[in-house]
Backbone atoms as SQL, in Angstrom:
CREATE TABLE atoms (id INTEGER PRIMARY KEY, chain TEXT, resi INTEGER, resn TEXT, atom TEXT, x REAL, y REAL, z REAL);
INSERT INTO atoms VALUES
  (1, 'A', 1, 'UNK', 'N', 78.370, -46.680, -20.450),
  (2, 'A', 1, 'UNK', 'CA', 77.767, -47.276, -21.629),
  (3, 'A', 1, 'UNK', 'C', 76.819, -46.260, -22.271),
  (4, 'A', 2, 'UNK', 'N', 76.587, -46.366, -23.382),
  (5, 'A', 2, 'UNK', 'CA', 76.007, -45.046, -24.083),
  (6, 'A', 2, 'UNK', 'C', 74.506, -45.797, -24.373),
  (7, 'A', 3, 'UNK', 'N', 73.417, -44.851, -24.329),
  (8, 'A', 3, 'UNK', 'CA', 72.462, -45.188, -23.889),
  (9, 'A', 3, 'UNK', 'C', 71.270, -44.541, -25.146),
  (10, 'A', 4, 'UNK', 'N', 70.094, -45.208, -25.171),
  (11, 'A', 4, 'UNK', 'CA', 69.356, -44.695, -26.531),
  (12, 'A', 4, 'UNK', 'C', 68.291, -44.453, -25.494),
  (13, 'A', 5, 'UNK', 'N', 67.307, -43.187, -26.394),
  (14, 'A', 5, 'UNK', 'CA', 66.629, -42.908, -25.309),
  (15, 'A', 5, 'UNK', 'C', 64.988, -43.053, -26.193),
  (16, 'A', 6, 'UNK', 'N', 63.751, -43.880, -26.099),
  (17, 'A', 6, 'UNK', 'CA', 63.170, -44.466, -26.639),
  (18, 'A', 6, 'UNK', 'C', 61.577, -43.693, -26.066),
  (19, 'A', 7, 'UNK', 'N', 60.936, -42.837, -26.691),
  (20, 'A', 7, 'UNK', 'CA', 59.381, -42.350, -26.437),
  (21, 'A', 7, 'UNK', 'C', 58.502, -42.976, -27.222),
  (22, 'A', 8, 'UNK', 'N', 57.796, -44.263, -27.184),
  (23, 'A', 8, 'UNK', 'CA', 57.448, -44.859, -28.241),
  (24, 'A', 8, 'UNK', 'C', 56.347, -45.612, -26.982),
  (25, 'A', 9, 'UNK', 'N', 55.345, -46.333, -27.856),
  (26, 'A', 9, 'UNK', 'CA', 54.006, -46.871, -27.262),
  (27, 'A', 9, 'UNK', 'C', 53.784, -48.126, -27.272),
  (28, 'A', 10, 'UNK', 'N', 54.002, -48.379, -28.918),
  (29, 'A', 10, 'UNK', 'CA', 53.288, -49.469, -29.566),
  (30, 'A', 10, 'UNK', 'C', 54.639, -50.850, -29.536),
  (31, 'A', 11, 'UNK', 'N', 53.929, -51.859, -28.313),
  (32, 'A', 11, 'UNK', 'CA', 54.449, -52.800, -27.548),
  (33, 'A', 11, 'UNK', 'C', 55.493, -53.763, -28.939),
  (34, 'A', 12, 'UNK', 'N', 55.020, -53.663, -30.414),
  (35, 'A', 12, 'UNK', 'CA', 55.420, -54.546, -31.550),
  (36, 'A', 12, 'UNK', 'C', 56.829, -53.614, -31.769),
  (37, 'A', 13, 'UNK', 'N', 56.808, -52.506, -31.748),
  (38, 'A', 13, 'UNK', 'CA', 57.914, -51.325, -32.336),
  (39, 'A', 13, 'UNK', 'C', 58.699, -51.064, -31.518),
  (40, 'A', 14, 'UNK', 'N', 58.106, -51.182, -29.455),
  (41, 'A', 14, 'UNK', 'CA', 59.071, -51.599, -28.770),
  (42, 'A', 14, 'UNK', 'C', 59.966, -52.460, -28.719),
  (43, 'A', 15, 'UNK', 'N', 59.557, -53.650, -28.925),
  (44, 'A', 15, 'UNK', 'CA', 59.795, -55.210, -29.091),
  (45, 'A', 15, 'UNK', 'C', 61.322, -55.329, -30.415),
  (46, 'A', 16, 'UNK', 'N', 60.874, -54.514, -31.594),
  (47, 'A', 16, 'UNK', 'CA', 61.697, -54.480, -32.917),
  (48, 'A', 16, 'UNK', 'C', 63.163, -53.721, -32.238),
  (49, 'A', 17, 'UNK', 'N', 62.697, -52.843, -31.514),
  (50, 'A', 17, 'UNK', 'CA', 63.961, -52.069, -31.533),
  (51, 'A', 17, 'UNK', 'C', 64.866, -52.646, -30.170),
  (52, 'A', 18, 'UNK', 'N', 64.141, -52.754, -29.156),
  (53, 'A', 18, 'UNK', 'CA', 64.613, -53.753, -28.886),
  (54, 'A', 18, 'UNK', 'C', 65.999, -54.561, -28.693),
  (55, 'A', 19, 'UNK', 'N', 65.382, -55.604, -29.696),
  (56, 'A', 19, 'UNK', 'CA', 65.875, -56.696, -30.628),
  (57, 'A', 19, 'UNK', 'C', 67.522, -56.209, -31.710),
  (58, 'A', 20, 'UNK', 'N', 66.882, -55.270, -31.828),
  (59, 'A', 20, 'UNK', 'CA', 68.195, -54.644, -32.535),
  (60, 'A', 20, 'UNK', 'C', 69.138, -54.358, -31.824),
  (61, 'A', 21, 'UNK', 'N', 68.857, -53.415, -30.716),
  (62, 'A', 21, 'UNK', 'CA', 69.746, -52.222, -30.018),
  (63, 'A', 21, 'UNK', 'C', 70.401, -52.869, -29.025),
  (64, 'A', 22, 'UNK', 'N', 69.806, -53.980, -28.339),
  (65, 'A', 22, 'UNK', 'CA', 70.800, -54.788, -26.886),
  (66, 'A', 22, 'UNK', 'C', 71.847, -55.306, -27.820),
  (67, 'A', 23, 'UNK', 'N', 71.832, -56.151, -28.779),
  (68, 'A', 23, 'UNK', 'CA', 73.081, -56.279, -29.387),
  (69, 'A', 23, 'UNK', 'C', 74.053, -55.538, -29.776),
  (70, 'A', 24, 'UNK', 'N', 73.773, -54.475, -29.657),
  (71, 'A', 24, 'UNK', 'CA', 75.074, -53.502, -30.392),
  (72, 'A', 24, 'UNK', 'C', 75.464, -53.154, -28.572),
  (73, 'A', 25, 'UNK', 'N', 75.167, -53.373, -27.887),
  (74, 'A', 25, 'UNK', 'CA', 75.665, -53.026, -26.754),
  (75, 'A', 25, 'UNK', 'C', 75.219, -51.582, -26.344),
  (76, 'A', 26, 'UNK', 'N', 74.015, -51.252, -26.205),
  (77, 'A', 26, 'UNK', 'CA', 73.553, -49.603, -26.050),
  (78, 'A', 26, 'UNK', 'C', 72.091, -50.636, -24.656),
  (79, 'A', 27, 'UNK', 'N', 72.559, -49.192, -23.824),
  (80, 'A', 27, 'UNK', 'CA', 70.992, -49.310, -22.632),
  (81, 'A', 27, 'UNK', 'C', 70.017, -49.098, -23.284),
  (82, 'A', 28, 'UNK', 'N', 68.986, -49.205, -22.947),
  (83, 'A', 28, 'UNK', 'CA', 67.313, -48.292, -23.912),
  (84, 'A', 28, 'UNK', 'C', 66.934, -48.028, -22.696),
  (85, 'A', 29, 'UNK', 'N', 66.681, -46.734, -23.026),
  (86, 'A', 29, 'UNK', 'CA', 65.428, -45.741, -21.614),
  (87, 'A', 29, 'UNK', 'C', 64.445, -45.523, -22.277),
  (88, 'A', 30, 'UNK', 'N', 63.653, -46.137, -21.705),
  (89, 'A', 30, 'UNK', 'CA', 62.133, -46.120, -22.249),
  (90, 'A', 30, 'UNK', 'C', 61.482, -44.653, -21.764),
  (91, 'A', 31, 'UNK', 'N', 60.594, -43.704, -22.312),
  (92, 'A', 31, 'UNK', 'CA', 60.322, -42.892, -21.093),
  (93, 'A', 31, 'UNK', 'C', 58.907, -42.453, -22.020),
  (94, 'A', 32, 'UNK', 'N', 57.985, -41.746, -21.426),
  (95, 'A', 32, 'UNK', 'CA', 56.213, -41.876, -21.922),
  (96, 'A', 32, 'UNK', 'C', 56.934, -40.100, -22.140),
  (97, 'A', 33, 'UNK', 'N', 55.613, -40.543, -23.006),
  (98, 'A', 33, 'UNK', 'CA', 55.735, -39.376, -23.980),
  (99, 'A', 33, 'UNK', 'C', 55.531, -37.538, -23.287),
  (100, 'A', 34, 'UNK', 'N', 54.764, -37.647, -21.839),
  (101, 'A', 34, 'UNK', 'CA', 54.623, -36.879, -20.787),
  (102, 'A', 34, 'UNK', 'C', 56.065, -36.504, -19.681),
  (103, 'A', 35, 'UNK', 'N', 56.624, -37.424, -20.139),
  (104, 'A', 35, 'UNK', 'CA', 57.639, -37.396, -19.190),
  (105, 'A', 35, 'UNK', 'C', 58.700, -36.127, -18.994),
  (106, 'A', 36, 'UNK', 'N', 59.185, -35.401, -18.176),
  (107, 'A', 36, 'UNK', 'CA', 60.184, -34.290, -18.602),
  (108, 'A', 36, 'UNK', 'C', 61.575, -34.754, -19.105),
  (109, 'A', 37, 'UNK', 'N', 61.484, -34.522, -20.206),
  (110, 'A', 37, 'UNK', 'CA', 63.373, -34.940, -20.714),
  (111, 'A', 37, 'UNK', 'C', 64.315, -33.805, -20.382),
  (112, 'A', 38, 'UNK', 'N', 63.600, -32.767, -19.773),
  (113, 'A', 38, 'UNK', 'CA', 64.672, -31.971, -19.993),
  (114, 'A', 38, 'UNK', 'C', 65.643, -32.157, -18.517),
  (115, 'A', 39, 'UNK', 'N', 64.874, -32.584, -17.611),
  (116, 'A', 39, 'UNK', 'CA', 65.681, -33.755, -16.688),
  (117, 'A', 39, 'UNK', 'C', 66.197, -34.436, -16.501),
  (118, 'A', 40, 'UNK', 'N', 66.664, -35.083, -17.773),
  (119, 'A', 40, 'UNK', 'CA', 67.542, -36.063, -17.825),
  (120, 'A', 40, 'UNK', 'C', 68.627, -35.761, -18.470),
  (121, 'A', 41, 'UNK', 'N', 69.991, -36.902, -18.121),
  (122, 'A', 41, 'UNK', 'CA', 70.982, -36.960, -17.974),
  (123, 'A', 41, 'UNK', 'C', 71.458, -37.154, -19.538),
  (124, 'A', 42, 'UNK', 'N', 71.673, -36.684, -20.679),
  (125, 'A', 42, 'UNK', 'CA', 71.824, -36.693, -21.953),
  (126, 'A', 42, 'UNK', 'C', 73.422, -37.106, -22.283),
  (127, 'A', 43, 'UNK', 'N', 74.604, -37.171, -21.344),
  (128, 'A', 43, 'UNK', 'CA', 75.811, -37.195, -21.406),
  (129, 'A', 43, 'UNK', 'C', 75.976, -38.126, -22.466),
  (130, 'A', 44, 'UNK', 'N', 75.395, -39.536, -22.325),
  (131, 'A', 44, 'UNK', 'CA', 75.682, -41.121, -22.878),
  (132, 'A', 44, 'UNK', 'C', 74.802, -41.002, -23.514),
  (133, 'A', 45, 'UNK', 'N', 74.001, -40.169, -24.047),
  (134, 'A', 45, 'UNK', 'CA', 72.996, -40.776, -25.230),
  (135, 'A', 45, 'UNK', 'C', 73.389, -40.277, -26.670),
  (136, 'A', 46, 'UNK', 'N', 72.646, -41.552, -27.684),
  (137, 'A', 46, 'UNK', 'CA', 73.549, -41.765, -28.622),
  (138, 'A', 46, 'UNK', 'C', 72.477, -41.313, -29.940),
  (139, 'A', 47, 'UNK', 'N', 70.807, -41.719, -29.079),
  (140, 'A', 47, 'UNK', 'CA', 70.053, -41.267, -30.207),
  (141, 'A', 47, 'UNK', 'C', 68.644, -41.591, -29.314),
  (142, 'A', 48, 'UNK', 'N', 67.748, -40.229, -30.075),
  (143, 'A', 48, 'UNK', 'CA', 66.733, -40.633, -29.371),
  (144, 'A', 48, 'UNK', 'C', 65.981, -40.828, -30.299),
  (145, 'A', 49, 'UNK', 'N', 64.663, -41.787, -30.031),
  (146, 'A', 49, 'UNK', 'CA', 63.233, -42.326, -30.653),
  (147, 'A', 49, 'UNK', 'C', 62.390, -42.138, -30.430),
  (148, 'A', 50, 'UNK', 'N', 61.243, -41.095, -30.970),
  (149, 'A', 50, 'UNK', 'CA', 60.075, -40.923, -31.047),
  (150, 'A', 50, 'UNK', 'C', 58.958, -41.358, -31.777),
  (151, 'A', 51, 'UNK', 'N', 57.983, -41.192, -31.570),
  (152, 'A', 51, 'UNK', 'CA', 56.620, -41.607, -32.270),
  (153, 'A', 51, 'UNK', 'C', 55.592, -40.565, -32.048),
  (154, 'A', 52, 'UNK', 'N', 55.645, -40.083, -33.366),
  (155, 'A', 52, 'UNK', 'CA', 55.403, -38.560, -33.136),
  (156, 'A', 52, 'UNK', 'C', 53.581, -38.804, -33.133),
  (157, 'A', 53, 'UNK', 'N', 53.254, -40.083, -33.442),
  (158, 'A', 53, 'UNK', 'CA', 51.782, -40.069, -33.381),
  (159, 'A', 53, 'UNK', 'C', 51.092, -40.262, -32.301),
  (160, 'A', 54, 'UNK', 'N', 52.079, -40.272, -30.830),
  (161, 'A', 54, 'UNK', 'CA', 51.302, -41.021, -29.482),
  (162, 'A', 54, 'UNK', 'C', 51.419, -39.030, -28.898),
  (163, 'A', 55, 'UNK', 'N', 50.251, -39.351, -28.126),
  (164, 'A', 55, 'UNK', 'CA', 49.856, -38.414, -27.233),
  (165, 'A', 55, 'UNK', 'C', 48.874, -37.329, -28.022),
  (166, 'A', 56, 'UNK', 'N', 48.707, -36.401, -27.185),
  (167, 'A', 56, 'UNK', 'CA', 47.828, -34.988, -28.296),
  (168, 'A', 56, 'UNK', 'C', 48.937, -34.330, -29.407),
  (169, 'A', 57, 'UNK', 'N', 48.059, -34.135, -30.147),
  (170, 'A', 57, 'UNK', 'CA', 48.979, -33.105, -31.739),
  (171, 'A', 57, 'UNK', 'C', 49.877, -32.125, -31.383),
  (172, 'A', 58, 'UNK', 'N', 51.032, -32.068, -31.519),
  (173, 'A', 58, 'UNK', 'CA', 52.049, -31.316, -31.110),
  (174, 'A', 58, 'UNK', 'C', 52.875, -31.711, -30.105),
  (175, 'A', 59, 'UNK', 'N', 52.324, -32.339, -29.529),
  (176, 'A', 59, 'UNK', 'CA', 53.383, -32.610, -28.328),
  (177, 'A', 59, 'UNK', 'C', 54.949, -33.532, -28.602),
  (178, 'A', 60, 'UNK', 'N', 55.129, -33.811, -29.307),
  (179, 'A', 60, 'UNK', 'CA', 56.569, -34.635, -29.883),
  (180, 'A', 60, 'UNK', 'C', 57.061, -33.539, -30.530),
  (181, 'A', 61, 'UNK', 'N', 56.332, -32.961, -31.571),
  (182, 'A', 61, 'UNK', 'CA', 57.131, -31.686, -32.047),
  (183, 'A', 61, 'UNK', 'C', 58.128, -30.455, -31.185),
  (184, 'A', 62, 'UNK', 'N', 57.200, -30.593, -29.833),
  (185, 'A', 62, 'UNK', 'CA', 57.065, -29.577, -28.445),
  (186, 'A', 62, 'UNK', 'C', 58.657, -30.260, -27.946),
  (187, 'A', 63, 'UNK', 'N', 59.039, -31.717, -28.013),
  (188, 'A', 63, 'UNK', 'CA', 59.601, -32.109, -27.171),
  (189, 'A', 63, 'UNK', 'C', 60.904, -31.715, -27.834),
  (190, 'A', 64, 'UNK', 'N', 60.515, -31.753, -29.370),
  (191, 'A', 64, 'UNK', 'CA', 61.891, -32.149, -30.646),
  (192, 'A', 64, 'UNK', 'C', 62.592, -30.639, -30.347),
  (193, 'A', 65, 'UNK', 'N', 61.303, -29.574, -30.702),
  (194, 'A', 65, 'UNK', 'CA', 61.662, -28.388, -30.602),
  (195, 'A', 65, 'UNK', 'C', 62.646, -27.989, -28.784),
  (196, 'A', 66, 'UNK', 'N', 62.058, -28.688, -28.045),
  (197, 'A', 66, 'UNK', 'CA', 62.814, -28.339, -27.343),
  (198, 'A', 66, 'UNK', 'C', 64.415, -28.844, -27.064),
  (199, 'A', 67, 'UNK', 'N', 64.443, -30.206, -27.337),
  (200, 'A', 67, 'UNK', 'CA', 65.744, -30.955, -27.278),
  (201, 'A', 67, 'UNK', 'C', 66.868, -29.986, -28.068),
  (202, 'A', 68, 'UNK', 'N', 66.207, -30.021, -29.711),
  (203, 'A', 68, 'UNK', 'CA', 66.632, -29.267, -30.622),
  (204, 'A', 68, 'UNK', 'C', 67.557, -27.509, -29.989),
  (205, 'A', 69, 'UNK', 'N', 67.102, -27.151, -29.094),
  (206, 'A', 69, 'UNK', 'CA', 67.574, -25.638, -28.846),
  (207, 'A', 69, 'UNK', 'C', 67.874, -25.564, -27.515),
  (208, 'A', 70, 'UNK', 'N', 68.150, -26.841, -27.057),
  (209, 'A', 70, 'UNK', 'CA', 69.771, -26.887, -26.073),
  (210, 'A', 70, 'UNK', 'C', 70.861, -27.096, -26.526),
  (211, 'A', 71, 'UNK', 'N', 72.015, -26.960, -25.795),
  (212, 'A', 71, 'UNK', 'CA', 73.407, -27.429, -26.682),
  (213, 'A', 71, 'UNK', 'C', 73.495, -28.810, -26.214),
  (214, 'A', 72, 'UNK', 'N', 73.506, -28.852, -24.946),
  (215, 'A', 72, 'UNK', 'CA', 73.546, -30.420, -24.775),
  (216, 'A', 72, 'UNK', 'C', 72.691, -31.488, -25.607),
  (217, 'A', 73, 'UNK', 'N', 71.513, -31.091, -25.992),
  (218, 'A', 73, 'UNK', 'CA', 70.912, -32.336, -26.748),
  (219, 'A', 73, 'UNK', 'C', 71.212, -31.339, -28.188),
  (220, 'A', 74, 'UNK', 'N', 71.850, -30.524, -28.778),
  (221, 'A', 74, 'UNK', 'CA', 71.095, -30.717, -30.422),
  (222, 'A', 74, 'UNK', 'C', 71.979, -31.467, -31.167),
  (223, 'A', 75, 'UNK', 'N', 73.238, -32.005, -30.457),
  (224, 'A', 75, 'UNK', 'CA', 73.622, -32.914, -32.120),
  (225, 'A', 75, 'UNK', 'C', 73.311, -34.713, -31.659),
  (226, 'A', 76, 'UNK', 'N', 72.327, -34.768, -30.811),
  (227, 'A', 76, 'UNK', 'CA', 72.188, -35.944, -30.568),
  (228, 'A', 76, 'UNK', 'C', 70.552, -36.263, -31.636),
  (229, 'A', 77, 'UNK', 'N', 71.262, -37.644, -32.781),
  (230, 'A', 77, 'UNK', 'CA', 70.296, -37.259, -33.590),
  (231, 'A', 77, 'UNK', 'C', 68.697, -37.963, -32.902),
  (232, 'A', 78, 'UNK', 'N', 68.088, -37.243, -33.465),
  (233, 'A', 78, 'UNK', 'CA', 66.338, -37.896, -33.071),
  (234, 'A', 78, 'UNK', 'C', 65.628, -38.402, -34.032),
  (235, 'A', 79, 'UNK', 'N', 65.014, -39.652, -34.686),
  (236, 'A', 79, 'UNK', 'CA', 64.842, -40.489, -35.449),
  (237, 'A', 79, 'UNK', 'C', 63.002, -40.289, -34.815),
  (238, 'A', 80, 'UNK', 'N', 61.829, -40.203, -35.526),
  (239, 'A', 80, 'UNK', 'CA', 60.881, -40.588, -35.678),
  (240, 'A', 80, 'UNK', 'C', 60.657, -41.874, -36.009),
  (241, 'A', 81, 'UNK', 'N', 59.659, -42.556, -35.212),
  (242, 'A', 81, 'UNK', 'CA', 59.635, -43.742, -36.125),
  (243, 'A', 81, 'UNK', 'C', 58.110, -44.443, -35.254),
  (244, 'A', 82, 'UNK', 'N', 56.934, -44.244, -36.372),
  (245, 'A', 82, 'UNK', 'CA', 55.987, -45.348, -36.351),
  (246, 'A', 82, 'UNK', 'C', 55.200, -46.055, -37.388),
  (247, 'A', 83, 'UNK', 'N', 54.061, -46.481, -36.649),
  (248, 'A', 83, 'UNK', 'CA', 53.477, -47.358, -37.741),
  (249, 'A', 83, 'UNK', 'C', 52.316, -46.691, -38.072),
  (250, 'A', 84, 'UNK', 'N', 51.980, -45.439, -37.939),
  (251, 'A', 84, 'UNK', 'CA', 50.914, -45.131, -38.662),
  (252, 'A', 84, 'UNK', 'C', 51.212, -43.602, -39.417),
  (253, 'A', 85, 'UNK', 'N', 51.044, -43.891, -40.888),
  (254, 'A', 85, 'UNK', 'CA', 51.469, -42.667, -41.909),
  (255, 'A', 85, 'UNK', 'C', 50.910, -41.604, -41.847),
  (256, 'A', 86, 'UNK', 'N', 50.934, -41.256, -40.705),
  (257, 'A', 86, 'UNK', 'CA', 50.516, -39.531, -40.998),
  (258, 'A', 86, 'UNK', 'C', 51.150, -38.217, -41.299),
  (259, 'A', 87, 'UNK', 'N', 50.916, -37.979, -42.794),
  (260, 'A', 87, 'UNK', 'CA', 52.046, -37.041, -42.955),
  (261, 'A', 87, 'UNK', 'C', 51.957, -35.850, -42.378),
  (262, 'A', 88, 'UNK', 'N', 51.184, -35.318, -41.798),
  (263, 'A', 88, 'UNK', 'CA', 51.397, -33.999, -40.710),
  (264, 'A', 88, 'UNK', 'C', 52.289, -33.925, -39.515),
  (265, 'A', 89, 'UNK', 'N', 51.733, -35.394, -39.183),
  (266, 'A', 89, 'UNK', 'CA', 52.797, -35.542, -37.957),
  (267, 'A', 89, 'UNK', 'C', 54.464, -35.457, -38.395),
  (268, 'A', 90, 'UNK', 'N', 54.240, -36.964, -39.579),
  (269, 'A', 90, 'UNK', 'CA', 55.940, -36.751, -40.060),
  (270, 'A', 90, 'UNK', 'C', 56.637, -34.660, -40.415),
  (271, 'A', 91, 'UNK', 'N', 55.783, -34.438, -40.785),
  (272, 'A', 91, 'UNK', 'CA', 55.995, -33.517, -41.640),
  (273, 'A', 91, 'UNK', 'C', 56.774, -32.528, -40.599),
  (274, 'A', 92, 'UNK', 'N', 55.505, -32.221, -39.264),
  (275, 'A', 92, 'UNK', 'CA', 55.751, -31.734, -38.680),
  (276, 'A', 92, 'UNK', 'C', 56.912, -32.061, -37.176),
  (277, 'A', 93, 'UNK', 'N', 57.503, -33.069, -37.412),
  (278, 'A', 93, 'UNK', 'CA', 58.217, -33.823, -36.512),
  (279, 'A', 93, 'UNK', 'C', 59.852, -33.447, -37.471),
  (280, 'A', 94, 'UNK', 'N', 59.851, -33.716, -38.513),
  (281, 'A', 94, 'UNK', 'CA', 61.082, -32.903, -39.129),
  (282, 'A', 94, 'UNK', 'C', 61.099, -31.191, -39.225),
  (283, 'A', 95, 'UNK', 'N', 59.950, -30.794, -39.387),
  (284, 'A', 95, 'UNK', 'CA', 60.463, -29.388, -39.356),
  (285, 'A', 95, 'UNK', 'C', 60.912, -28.552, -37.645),
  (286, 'A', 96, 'UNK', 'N', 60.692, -29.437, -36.847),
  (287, 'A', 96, 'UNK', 'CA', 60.924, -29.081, -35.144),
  (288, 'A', 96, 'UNK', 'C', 62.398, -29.349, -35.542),
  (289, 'A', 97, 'UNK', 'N', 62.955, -30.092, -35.913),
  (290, 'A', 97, 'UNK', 'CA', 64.333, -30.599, -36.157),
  (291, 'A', 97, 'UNK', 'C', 64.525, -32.429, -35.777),
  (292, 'A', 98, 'UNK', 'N', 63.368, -33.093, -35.936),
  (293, 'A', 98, 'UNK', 'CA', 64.462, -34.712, -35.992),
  (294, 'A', 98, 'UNK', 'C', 65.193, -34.936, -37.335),
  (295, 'A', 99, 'UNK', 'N', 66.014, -35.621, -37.529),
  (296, 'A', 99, 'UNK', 'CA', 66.767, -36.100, -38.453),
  (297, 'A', 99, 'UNK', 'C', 66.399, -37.198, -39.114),
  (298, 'A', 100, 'UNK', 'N', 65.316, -38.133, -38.800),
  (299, 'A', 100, 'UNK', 'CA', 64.855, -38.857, -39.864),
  (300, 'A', 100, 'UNK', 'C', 63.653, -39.391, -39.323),
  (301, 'A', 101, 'UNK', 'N', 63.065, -40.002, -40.420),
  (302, 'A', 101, 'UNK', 'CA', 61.635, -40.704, -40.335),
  (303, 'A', 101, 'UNK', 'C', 61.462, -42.534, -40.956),
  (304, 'A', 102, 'UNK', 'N', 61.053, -43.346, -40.142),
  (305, 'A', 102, 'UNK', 'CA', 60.846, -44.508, -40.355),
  (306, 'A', 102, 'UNK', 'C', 59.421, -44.947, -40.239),
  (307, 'A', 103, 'UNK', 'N', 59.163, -45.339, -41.273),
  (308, 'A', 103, 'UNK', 'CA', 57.594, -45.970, -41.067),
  (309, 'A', 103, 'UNK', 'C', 57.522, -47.259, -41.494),
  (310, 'A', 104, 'UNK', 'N', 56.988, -47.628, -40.207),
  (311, 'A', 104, 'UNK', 'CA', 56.749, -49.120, -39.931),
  (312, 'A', 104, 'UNK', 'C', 56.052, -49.828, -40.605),
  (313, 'A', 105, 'UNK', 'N', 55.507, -50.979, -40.757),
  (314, 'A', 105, 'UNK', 'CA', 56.782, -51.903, -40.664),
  (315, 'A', 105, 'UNK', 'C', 58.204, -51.927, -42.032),
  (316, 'A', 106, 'UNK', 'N', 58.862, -52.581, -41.585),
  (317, 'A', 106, 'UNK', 'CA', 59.908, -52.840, -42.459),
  (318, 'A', 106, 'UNK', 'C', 60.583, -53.917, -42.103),
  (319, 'A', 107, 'UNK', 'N', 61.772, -54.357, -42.888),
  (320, 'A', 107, 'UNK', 'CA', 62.589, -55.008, -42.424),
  (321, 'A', 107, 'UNK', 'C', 63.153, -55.252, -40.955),
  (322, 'A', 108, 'UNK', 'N', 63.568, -56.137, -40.786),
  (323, 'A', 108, 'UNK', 'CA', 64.536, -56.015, -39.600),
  (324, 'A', 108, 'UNK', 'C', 65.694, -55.685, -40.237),
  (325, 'A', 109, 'UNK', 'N', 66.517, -56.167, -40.911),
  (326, 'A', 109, 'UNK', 'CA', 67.549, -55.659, -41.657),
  (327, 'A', 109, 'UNK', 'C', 67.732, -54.435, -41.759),
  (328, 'A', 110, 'UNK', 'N', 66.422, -53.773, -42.511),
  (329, 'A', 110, 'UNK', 'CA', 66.288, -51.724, -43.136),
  (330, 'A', 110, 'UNK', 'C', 66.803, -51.128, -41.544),
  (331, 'A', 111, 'UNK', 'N', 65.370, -52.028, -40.722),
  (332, 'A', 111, 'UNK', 'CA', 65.508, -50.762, -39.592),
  (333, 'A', 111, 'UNK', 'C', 66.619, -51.062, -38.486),
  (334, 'A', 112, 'UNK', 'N', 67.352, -52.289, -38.437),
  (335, 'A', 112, 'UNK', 'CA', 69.169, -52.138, -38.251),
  (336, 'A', 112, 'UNK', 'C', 69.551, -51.855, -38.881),
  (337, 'A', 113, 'UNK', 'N', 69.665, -51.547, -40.139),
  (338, 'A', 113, 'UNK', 'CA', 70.535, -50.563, -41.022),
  (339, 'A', 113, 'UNK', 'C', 70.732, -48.811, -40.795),
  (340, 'A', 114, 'UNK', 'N', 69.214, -48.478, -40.460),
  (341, 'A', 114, 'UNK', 'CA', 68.629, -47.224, -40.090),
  (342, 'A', 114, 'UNK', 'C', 69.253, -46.438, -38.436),
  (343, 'A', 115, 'UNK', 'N', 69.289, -47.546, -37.586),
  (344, 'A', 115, 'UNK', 'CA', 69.723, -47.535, -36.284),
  (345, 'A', 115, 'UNK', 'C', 71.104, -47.415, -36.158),
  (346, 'A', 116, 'UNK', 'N', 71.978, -48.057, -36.484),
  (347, 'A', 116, 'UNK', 'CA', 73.388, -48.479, -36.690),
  (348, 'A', 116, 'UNK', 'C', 73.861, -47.148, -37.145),
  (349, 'A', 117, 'UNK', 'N', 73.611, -46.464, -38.270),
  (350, 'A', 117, 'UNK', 'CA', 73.575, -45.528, -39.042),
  (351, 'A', 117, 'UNK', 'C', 74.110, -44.497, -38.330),
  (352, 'A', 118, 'UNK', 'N', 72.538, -44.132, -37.665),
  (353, 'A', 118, 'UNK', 'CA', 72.371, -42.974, -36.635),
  (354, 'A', 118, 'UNK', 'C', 73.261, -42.655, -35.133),
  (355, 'A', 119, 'UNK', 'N', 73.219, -44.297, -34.751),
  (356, 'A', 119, 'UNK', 'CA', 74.090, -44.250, -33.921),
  (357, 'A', 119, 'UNK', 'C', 75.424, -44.008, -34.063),
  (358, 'A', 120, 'UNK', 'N', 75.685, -44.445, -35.641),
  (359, 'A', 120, 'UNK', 'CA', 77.802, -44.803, -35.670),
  (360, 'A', 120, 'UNK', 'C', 77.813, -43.099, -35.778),
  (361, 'A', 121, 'UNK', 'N', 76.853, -42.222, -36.235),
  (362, 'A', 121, 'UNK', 'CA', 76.871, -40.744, -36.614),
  (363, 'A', 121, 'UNK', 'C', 77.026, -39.972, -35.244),
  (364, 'A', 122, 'UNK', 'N', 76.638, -40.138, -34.088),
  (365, 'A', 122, 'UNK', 'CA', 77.028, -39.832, -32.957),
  (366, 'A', 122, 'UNK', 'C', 78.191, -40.497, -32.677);
């Protein structure tokens, strides 16, 4: 089963995605923002989720940049996505290489539209 891989904090944005993603039939691996990804098993994953505003400044960029310049993770896309607008972070979370940015809140609709998307693209 192909699996989404989820670095995110904020218990409401956990909760949203969630809600979306068990229905389409995808696992969610939750994993803290400290965690080593480069340890993990990337075969089945379909898309990963960050929140480039949890932890110290740089460190999501650190992670993007690194996913980004393996072969195994770079065409797996990486989606930013929180609830607080900081455009440095966004800014700097696309230029490491994620592929898109969502800022919260929104629809449930937008951000299954947004998800679905990313995933049918893998």
């Amino acid at each position: 089963m192909k699996s989404i891989k989820v670095i995110l904090k904020d218990p409401k944005i956990i909760e949203q995605i969630t809600t979306i993603i068990k229905p389409l039939g995808y696992d969610i691996e939750f994993h803290e923002m400290k965690s080593n990804l480069a340890n993990q098993n990337f075969d089945n994953t379909a898309l990963i989720i960050i929140d480039p505003n949890q932890g110290d400044p740089g460190v999501a960029e650190g992670i993007i940049d690194n996913l980004k310049s393996r072969s195994v993770t770079f065409p797996i896309p990486i989606l930013l996505c929180t609830d607080e607008n900081n455009d440095s972070a966004i800014v700097n979370g696309l230029n490491a290489g994620a592929n898109d940015f969502i800022l919260l809140p929104t629809t449930v609709d937008v951000l299954k539209s947004r998800l679905k998307m990313w995933i049918d693209k893998n």
